[in-house]
MMTF fields as JSON, N, C-alpha, C and O atoms, coordinates in Angstrom:
{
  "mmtfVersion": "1.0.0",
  "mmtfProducer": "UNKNOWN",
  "numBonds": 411,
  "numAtoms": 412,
  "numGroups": 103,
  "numChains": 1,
  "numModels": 1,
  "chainsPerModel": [1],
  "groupsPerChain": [103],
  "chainIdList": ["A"],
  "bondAtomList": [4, 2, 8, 6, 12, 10, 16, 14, 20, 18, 24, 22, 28, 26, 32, 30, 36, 34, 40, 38, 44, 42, 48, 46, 52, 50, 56, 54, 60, 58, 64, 62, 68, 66, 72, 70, 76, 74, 80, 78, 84, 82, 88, 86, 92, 90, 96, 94, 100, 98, 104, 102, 108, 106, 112, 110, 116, 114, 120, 118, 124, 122, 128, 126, 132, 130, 136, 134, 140, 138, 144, 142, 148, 146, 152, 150, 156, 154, 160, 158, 164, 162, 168, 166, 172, 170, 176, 174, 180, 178, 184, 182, 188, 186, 192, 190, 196, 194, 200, 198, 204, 202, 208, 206, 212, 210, 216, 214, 220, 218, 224, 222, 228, 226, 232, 230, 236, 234, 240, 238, 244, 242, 248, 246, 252, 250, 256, 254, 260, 258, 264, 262, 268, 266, 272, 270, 276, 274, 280, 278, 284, 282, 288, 286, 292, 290, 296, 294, 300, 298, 304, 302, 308, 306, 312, 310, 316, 314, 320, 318, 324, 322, 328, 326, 332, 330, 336, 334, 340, 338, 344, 342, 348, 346, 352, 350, 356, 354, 360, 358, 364, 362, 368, 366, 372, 370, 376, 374, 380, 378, 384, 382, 388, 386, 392, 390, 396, 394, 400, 398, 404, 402, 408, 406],
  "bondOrderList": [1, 1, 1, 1, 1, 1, 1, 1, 1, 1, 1, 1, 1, 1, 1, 1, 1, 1, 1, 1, 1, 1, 1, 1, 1, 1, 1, 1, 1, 1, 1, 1, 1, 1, 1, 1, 1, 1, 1, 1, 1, 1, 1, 1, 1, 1, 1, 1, 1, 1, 1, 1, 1, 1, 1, 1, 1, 1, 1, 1, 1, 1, 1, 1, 1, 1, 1, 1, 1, 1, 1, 1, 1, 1, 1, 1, 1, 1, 1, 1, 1, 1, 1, 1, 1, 1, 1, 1, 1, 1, 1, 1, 1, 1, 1, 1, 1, 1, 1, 1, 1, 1],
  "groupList": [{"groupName": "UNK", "atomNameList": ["N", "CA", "C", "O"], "elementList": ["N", "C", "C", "O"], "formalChargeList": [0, 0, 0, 0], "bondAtomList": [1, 0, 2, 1, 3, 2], "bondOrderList": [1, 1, 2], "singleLetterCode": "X", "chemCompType": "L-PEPTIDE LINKING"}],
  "groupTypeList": [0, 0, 0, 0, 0, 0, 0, 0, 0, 0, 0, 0, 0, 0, 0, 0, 0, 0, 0, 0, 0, 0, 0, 0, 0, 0, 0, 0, 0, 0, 0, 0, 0, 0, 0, 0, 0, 0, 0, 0, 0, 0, 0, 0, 0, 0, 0, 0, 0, 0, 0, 0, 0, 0, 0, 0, 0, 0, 0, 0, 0, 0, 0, 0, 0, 0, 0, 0, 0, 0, 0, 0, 0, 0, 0, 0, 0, 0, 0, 0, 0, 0, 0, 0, 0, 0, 0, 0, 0, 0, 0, 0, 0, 0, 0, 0, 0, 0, 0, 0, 0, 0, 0],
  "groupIdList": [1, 2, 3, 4, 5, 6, 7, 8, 9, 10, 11, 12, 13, 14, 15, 16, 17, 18, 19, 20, 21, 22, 23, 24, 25, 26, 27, 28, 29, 30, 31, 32, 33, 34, 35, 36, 37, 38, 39, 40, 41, 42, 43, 44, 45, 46, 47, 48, 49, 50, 51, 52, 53, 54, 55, 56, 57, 58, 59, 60, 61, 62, 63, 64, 65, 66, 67, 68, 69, 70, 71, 72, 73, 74, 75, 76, 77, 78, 79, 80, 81, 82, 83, 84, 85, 86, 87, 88, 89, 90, 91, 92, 93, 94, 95, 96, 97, 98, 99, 100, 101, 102, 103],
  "secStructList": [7, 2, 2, 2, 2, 2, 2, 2, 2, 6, 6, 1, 7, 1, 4, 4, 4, 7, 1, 2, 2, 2, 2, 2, 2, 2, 2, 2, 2, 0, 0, 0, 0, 0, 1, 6, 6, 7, 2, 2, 2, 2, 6, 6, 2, 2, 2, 2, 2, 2, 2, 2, 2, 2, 2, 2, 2, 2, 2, 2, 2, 2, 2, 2, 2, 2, 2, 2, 2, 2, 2, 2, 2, 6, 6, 7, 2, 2, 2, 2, 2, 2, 2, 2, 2, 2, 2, 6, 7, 7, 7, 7, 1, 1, 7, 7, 7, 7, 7, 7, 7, 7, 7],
  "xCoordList": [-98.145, -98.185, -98.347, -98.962, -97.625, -97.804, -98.919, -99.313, -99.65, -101.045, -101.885, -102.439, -102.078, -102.667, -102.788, -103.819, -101.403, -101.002, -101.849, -102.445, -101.543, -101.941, -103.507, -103.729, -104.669, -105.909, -106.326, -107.384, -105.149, -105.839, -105.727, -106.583, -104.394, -104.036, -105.441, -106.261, -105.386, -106.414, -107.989, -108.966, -108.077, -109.613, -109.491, -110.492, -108.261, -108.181, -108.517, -108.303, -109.196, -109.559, -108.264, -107.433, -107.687, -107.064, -106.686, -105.469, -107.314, -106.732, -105.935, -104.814, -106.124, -105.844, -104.255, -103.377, -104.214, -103.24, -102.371, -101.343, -102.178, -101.088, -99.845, -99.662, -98.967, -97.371, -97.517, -96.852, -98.469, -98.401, -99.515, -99.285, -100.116, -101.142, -100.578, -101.12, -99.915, -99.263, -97.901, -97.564, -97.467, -96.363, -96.991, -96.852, -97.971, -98.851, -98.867, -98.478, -99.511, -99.892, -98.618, -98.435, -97.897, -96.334, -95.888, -95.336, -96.098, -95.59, -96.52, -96.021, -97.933, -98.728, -98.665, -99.834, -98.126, -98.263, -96.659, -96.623, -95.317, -94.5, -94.708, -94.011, -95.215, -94.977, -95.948, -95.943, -96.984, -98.315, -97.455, -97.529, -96.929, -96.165, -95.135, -94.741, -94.454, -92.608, -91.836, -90.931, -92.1, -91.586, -91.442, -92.303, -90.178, -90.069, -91.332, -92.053, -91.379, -92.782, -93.937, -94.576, -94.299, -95.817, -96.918, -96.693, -98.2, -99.228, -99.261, -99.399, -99.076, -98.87, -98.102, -98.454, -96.808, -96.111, -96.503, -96.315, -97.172, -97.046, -98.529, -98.894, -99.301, -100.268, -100.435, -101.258, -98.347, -98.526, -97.686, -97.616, -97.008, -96.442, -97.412, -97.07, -98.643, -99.482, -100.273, -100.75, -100.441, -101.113, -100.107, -100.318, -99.052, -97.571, -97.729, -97.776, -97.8, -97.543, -98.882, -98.794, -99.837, -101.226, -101.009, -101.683, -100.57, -100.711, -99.341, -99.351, -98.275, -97.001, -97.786, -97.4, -98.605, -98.661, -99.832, -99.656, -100.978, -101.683, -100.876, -101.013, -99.83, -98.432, -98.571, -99.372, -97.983, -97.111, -98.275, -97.807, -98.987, -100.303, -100.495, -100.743, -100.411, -100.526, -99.485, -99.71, -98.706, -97.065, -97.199, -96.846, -97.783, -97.247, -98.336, -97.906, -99.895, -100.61, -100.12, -100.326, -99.501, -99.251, -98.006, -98.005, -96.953, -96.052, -96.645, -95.779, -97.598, -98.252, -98.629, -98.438, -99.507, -100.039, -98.854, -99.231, -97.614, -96.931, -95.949, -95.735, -95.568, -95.268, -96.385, -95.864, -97.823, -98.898, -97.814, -97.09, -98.118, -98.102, -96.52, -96.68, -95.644, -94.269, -94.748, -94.269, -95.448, -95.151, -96.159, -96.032, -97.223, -97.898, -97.14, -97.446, -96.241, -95.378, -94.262, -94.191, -93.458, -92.827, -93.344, -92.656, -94.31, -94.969, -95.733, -95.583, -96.746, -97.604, -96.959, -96.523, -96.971, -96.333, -97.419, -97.309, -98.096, -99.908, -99.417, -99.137, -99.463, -99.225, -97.62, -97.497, -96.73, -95.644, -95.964, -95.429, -96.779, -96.715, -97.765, -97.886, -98.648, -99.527, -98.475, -98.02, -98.208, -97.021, -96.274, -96.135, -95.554, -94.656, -95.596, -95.268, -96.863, -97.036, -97.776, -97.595, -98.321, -98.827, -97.291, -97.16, -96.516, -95.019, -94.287, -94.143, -94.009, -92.914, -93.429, -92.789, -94.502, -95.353, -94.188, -93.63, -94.078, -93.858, -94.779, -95.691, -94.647, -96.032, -95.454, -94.387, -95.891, -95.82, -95.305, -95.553, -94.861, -94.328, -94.963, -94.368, -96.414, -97.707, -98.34, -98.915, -98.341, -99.53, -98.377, -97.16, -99.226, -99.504, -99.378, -100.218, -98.828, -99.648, -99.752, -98.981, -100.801, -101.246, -101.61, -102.668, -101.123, -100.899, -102.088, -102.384, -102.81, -103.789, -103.507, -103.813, -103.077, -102.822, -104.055, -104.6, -104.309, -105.277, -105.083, -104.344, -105.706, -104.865, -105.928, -105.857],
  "yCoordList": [28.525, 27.743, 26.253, 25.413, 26.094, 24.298, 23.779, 22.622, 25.03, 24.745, 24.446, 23.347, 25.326, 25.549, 24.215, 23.838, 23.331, 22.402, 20.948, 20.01, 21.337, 20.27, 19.85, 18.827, 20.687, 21.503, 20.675, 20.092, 20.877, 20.251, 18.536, 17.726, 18.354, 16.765, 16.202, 15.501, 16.709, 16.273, 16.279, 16.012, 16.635, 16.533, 15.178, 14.563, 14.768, 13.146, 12.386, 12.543, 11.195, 10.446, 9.813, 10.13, 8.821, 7.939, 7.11, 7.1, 6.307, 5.308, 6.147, 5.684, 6.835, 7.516, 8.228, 8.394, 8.459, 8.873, 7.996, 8.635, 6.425, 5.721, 5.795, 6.431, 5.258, 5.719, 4.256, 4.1, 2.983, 1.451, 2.167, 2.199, 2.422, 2.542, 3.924, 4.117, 4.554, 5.701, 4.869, 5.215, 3.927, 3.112, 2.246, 2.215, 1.186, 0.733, 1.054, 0.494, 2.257, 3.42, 3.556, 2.926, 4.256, 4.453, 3.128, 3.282, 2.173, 0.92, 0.506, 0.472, 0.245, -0.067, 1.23, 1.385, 2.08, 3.253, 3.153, 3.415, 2.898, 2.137, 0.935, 0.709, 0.07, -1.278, -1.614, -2.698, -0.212, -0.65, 0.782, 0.831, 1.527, 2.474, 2.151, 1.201, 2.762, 2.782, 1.483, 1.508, 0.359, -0.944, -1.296, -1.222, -1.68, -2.757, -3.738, -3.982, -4.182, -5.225, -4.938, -5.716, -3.327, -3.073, -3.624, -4.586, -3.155, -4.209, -4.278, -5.333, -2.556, -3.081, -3.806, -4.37, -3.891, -4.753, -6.159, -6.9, -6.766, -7.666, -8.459, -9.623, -7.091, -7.616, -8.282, -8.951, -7.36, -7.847, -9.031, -9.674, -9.4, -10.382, -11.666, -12.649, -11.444, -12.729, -12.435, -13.5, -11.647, -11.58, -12.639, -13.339, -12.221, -12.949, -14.426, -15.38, -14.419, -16.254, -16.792, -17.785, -16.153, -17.191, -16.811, -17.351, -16.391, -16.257, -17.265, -17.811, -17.237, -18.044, -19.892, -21.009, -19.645, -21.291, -21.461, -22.5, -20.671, -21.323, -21.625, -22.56, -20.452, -21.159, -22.67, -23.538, -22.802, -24.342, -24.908, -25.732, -24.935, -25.956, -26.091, -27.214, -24.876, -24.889, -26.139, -27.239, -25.728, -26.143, -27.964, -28.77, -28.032, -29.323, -29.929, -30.752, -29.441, -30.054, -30.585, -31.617, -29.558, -29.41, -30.477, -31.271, -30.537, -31.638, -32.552, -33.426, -33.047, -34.565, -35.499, -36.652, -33.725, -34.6, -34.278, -34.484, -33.857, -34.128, -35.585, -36.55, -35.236, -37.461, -38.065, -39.016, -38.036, -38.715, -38.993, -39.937, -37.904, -37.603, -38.549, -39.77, -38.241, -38.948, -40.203, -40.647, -41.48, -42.433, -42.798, -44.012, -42.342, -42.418, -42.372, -43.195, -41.708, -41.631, -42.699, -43.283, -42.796, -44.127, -45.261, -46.034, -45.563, -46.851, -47.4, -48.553, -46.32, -46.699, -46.393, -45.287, -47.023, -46.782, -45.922, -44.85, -46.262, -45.569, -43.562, -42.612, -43.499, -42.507, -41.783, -40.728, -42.651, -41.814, -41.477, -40.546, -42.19, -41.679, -40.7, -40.097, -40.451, -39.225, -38.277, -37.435, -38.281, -37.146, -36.36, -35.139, -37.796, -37.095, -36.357, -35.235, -36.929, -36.323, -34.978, -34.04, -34.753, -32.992, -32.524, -31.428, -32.757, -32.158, -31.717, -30.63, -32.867, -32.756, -33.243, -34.123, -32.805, -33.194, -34.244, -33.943, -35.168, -36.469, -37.441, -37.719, -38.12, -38.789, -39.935, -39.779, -40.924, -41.891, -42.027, -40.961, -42.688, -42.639, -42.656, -42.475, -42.874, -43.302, -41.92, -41.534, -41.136, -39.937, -38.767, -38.913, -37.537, -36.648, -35.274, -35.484, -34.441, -33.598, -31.875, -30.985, -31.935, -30.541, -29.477, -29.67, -28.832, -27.898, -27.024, -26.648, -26.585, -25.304, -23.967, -24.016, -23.155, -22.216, -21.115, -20.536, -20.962, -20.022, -18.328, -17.907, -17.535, -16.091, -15.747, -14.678],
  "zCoordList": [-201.311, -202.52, -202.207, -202.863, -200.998, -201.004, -200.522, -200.667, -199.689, -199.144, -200.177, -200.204, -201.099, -202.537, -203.187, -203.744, -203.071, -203.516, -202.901, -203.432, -201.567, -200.568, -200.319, -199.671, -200.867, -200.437, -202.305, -202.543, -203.363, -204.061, -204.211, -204.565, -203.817, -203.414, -203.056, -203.65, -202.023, -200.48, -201.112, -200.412, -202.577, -202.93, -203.728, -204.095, -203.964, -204.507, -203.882, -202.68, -204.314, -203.133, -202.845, -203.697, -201.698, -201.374, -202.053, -202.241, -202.564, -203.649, -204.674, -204.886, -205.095, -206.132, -205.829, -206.675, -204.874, -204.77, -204.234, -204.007, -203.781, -204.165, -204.673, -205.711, -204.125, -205.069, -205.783, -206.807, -205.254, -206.235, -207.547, -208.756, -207.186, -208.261, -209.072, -210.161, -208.803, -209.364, -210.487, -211.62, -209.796, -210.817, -211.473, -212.696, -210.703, -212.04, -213.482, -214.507, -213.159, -214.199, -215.005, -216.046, -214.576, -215.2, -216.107, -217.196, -215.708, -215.659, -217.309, -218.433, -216.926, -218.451, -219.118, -219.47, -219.44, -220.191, -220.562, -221.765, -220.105, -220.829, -221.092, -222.081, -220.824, -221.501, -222.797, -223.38, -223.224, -224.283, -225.101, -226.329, -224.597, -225.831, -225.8, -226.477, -225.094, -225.408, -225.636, -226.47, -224.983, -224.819, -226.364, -227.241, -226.449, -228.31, -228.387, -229.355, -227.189, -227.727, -227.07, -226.359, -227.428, -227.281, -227.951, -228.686, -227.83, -228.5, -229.636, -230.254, -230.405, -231.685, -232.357, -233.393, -231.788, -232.317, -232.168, -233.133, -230.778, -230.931, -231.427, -231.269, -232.203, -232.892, -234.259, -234.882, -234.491, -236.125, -236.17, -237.218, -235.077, -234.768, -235.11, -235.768, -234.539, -234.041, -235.663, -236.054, -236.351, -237.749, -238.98, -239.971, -238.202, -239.296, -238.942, -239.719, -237.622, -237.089, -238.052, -238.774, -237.958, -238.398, -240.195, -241.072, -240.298, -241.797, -242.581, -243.684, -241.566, -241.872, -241.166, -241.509, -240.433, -240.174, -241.379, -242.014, -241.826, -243.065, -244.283, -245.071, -244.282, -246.12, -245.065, -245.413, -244.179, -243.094, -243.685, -244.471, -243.736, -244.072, -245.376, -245.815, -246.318, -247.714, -248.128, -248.632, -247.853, -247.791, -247.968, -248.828, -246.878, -246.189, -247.371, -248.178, -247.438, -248.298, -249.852, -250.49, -250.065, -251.409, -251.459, -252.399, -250.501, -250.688, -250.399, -250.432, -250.105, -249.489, -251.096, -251.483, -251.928, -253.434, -254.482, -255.636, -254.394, -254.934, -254.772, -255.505, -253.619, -252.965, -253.701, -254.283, -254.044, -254.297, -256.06, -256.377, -256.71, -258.225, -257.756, -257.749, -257.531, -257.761, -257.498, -258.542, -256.856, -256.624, -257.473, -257.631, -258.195, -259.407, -260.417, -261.28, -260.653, -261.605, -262.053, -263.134, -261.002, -260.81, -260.537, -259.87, -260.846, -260.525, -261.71, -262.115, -262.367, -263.251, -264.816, -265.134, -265.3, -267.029, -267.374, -267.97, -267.113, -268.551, -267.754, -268.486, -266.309, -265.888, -266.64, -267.263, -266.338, -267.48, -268.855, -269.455, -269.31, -270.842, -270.979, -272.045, -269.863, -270.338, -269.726, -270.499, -268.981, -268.304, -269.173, -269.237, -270.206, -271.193, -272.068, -272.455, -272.462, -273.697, -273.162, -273.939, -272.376, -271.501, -271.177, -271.722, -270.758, -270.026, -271.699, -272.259, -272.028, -273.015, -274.244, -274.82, -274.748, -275.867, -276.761, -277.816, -276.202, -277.076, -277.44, -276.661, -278.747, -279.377, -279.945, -280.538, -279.89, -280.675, -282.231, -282.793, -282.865, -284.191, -285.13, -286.193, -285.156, -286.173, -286.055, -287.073, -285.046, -284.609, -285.065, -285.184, -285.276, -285.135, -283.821, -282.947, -283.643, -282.452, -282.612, -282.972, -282.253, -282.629, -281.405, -280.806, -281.179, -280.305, -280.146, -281.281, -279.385, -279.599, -278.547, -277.356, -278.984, -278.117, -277.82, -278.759, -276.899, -276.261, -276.071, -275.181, -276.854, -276.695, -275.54, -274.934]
}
């Protein structure tokens, strides 16, 4: 039986039969399946980072023209009073305001 065994070894080539290249093997076949941070995981990892740094950018944009609108706001009178009257439909004492709602 071990001849049997040995007769088929012996048709491997050399390299191949390595005990480094035999753990290699062992080695990327746990670390791309079994490992907590195999590839898939750490594909959705890297899908999350780029999608969490474009909000970081949304983010940051969107607070930049709001600082804009606040120091427009506090600064310019003509800008407060359109504010109020779109925000908090307040009007002058002589006017009128008429609402139009859109179905």
């Amino acid at each position: 039986m071990w001849k049997k065994f040995r007769k088929k070894v012996n048709l491997i080539p050399p390299f191949f039969r390595s005990l480094y290249l035999l753990a290699l093997i062992v080695f990327g076949v746990w670390m791309f399946v079994f490992d907590e941070n195999n590839l898939l995981i750490q594909y959705r990892r890297f899908t999350e980072l780029s999608s969490l740094l474009e909000k970081k950018e949304y983010y940051l944009e969107q607070i930049s023209k709001t600082d804009k609108e606040f120091n427009e706001l506090t600064t310019n009178p003509a800008t407060q009073e359109k504010f109020a009257r779109e925000h908090y439909r307040m009007k002058r004492d002589n006017e009128d305001v008429f609402v139009i709602v859109e179905e």
